[in-house]
C-alpha positions as CSV (number, residue, x, y, z in Angstrom):
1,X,8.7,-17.7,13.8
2,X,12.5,-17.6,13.8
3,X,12.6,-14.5,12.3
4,X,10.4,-12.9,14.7
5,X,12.4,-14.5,17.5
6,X,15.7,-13.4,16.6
7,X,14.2,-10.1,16.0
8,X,13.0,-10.5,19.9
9,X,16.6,-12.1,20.6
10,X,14.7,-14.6,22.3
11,X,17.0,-17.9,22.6
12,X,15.8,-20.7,20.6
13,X,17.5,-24.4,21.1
14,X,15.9,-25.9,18.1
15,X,15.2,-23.8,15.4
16,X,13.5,-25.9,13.5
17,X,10.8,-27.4,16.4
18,X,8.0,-25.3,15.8
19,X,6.1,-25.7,18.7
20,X,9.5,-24.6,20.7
21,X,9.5,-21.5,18.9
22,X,5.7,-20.7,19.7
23,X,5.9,-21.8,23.3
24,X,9.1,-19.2,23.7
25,X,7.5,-16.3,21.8
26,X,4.2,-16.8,23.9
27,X,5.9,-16.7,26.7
28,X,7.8,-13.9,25.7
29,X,4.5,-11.8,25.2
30,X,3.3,-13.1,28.4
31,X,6.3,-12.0,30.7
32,X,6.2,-8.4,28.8
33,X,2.9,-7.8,29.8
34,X,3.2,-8.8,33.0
35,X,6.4,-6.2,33.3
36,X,3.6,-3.6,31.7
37,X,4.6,-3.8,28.3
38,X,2.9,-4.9,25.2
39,X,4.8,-6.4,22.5
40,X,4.1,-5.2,18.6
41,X,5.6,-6.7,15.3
42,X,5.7,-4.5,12.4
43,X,5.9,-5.9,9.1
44,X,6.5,-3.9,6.0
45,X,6.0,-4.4,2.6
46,X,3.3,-6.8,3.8
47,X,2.0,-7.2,0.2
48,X,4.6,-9.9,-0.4
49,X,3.7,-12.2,2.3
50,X,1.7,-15.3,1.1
51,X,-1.6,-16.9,2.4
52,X,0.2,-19.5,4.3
53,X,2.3,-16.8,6.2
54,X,-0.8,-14.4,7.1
55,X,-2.0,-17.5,8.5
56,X,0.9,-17.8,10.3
57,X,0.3,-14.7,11.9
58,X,-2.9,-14.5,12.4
59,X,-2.4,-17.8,15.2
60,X,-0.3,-15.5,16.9
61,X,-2.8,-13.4,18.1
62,X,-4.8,-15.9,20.3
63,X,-2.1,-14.9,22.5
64,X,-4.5,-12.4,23.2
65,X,-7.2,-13.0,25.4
66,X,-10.4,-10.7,26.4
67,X,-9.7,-7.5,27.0
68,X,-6.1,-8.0,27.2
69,X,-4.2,-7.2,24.0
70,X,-0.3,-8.7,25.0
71,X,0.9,-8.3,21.2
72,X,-0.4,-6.3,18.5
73,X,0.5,-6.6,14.7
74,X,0.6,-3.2,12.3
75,X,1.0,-4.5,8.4
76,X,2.4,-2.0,6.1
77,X,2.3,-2.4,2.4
78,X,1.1,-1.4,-0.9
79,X,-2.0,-1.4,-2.5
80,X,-2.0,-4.8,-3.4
81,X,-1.9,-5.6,0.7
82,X,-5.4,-4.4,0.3
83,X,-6.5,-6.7,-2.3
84,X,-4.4,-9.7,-0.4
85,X,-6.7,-9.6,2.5
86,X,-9.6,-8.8,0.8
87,X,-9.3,-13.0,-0.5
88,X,-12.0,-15.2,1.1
89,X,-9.2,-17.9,2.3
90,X,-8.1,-15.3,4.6
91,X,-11.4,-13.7,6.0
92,X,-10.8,-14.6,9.4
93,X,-7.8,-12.8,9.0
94,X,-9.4,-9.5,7.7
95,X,-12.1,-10.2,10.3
96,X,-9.4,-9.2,13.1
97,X,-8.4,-5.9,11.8
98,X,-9.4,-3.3,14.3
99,X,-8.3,-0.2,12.7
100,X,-7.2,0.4,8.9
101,X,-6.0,3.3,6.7
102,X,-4.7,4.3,3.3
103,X,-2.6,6.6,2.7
104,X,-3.5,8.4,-0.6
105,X,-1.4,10.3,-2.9
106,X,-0.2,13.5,-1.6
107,X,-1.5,16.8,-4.0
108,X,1.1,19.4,-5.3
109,X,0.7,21.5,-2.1
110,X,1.6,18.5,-0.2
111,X,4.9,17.6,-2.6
112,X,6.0,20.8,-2.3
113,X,6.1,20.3,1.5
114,X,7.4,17.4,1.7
115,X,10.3,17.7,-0.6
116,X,11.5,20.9,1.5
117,X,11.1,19.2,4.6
118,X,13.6,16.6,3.8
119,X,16.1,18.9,2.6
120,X,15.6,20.6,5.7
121,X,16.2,17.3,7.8
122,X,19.4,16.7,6.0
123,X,20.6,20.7,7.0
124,X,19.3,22.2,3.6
125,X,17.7,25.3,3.3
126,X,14.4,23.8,1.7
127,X,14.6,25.6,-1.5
128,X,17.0,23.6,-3.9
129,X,14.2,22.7,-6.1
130,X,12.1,25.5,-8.2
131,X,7.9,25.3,-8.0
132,X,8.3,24.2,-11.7
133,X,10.7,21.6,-11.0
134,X,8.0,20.5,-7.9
135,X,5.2,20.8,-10.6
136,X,6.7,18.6,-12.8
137,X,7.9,15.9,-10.2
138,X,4.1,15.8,-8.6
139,X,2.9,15.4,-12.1
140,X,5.2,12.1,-13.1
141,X,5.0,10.9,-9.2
142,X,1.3,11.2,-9.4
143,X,2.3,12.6,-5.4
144,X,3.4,8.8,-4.3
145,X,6.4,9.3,-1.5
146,X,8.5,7.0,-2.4
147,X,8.2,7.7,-6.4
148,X,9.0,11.8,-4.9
149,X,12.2,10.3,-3.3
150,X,13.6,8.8,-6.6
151,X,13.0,12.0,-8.7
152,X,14.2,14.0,-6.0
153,X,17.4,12.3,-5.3
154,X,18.2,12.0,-8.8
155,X,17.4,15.4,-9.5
156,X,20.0,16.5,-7.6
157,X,22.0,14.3,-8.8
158,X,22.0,15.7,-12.0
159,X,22.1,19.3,-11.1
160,X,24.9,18.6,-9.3
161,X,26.8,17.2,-12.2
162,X,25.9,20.2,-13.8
163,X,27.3,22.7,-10.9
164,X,24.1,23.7,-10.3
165,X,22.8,24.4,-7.0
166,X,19.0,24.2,-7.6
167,X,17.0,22.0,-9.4
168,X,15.1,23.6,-12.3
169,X,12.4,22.0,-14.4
170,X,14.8,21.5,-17.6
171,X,17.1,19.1,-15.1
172,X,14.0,17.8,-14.1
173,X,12.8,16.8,-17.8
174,X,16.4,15.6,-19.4
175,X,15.9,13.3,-16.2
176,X,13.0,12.3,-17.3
177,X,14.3,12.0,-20.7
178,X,16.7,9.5,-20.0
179,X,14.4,7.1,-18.9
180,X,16.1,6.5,-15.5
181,X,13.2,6.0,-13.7
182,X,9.7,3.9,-14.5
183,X,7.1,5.4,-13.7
184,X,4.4,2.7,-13.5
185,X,0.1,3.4,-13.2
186,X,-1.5,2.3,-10.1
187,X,-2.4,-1.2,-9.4
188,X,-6.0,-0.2,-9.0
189,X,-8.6,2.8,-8.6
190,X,-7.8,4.0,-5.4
191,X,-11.2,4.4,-3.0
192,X,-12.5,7.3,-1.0
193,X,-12.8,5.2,2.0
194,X,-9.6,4.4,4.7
195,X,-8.1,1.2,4.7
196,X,-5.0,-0.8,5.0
197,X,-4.0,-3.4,8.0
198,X,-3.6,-3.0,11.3
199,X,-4.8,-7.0,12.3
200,X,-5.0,-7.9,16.6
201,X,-7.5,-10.0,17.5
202,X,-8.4,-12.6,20.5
């Protein structure tokens, strides 16, 4: 509760009087919504929160009431979020999440894409890295995002110590050879069905 209200900047006098804190973030959700707003708190890397903290937030949404949604939570995490909710201590938890979705591994077509698009963002021309340098990143990333980022950005990292200005496949594989980056398997069979954690609830 005190990080979410000094995320809010809303004025606490006893930080450590929970039922202060509460009674000023609920009041909080209430005077948005009356000004037309709705209030939502976004929580990455939601995999790492315990049992006792999902419970936590879960209490917050009987701010809710009805039909009237004031605040609305959006979890973001890892696989393992997945699992975390799945527990039967925090079925009433999972029992409030309206909408869900996982996002799967992108395929080669995809990390080709996405790799030029942010080198475009940053005012590059989208082509600093060679298809078989992309082939061999999508291989070892297995197409996870944030795996792509760390081969990409050292990638060039290396090509630039090299005075090269593209990446080829060979920078790509003494990279690799180094050992700079672990590449780990996933934490579980991914599913054809959606899911993830988007909780709200009355």
């Amino acid at each position: 509760m005190r990080w979410i209200n000094n995320s809010l900047d809303i004025p606490i006098t006893d930080p450590s009087d929970n039922v202060e804190m509460f009674e000023s973030f609920q009041n909080f959700v209430i005077g948005q919504f009356a000004e037309g707003h709705r209030v939502v708190i976004v929580i990455d890397e939601a995999q790492n929160l315990g049992t006792e903290i999902l419970e936590e937030l879960r209490m917050l949404t009987n701010i809710n009431s009805g039909k009237n949604e004031l605040l609305q939570l959006i979890l973001i995490g890892q696989p393992e979020l997945r699992a975390l909710l799945s527990q039967h201590n925090l079925r009433q938890f999972a029992q409030r999440v309206a909408v869900s979705f996982h996002l799967r591994e992108m395929d080669c077509e995809t990390t080709s894409e996405y790799i030029s698009h942010r080198l475009k963002r940053v005012g590059g021309s989208g082509e600093a890295f060679t298809e078989d340098a992309v082939k061999l990143i999508y291989e070892k990333s297995r197409g996870i995002p944030r795996v792509v980022n760390k081969l990409c950005e050292l990638s060039l990292v290396y090509a630039a110590s090299f005075g090269k200005d593209t990446v080829e496949v060979d920078t790509v594989q003494e990279l690799l050879d180094d050992g700079l980056v672990l590449l780990t398997d996933p934490p579980f069979e991914q599913h054809e069905e959606i899911h993830g954690a988007d909780p709200q609830g009355s």
